[in-house]
Structures are given as C-alpha cells and as structure tokens.
C-alpha positions as CSV (number, residue, x, y, z in Angstrom):
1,X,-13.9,47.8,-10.9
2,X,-16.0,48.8,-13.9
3,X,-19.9,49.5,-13.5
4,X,-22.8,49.9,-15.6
5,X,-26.4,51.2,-15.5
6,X,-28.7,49.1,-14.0
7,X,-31.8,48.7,-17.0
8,X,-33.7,51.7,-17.6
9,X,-32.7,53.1,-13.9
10,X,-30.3,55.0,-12.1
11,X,-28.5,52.7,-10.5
12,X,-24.9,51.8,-11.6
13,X,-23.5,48.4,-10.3
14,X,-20.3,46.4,-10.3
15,X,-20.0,44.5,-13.8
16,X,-18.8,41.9,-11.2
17,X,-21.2,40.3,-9.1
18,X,-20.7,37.5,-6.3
19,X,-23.0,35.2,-5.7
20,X,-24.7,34.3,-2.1
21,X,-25.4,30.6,-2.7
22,X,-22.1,29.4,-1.0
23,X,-23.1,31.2,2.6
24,X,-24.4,29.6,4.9
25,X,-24.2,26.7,3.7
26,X,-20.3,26.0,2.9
27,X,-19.5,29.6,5.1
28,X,-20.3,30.0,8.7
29,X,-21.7,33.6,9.8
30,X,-18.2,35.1,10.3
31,X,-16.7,33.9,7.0
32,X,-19.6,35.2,4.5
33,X,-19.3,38.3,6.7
34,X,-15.3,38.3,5.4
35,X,-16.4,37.4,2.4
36,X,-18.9,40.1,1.9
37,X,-17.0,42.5,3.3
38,X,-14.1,41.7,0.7
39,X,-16.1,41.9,-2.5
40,X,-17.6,45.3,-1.0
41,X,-13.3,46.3,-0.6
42,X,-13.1,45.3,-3.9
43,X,-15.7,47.3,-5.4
44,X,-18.4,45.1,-6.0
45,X,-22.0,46.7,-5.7
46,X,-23.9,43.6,-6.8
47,X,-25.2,40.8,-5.0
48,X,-27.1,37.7,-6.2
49,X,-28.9,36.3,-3.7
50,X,-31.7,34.1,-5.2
51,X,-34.4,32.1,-3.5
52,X,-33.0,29.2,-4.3
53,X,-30.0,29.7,-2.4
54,X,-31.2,29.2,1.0
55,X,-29.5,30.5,3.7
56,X,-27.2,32.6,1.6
57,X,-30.1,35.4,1.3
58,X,-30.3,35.6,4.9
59,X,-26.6,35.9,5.1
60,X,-26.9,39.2,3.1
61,X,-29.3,40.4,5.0
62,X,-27.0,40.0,8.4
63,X,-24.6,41.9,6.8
64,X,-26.7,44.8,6.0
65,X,-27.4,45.1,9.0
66,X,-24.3,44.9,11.0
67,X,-22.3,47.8,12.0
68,X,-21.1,49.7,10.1
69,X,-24.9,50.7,8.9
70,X,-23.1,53.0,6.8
71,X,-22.8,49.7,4.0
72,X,-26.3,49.8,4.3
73,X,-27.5,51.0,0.8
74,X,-23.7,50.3,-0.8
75,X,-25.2,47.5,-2.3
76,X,-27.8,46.3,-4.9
77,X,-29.2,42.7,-3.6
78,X,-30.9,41.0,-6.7
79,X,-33.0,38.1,-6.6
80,X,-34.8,35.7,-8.9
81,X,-38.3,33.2,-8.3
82,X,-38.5,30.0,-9.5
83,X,-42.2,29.6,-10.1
84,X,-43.9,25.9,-9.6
C-alpha cells in the first residue's frame, strides 16, 4: 500500500480509501466488521464515511470501538456536509 501526507499535517494515509456507504445498509454488523477489518489487513488507513451515508458512519464507529482497542487511532475517518 502506498501513502501520502494528509494536507498541510502529519498524517500519512492509505492512497486507497474504502468507502462506508455500503454498511449497514447492504452489510449487516458482522460483515462491515469483515469488511473493515480486511481493508485495515490490507493496509488501508483511510475511511470515508460521509453524512450522507447513513448508517455506514455509525458502522465505523462500532468498529473503533470493538476489541481490539488497539485499531483505535489506526485509522483516519473523513467525512463531508452537504449543506441545505
């Protein structure tokens, strides 16, 4: 997996990110679990998880906090707003 700098900060993320949108809606709880945990095996750091995509935000967030804590801070969750 390749990764870059993240902006003007620090952070270096997967060039490859996977997008939330599909869990919980089209994946139960266990498979976005698999899921997650895959890209994470895989090397991914990045996460999309817009507020548009419903449930699949929430999804992360179950993740994160399942054991092992350890993936806790493994992983940079980004999110956009639709305005109205």
């Amino acid at each position: 997996m390749q990764y870059r700098r993240l902006g003007q900060s620090d952070l270096r993320v997967s060039m490859l990110g996977l997008g939330a949108s599909g869990l919980g809606t089209r994946a139960d709880l266990h498979e976005s679990h698999r899921i997650l945990n895959r890209a994470r095996d895989a090397g991914m750091t990045l996460i999309d998880t817009a507020n548009v995509y419903g449930p699949g935000g929430l999804r992360v967030g179950d993740w994160h906090l399942a054991p092992p804590a350890s993936r806790r801070g493994d992983h940079c969750d980004q999110s956009g707003a639709t305005g109205g």
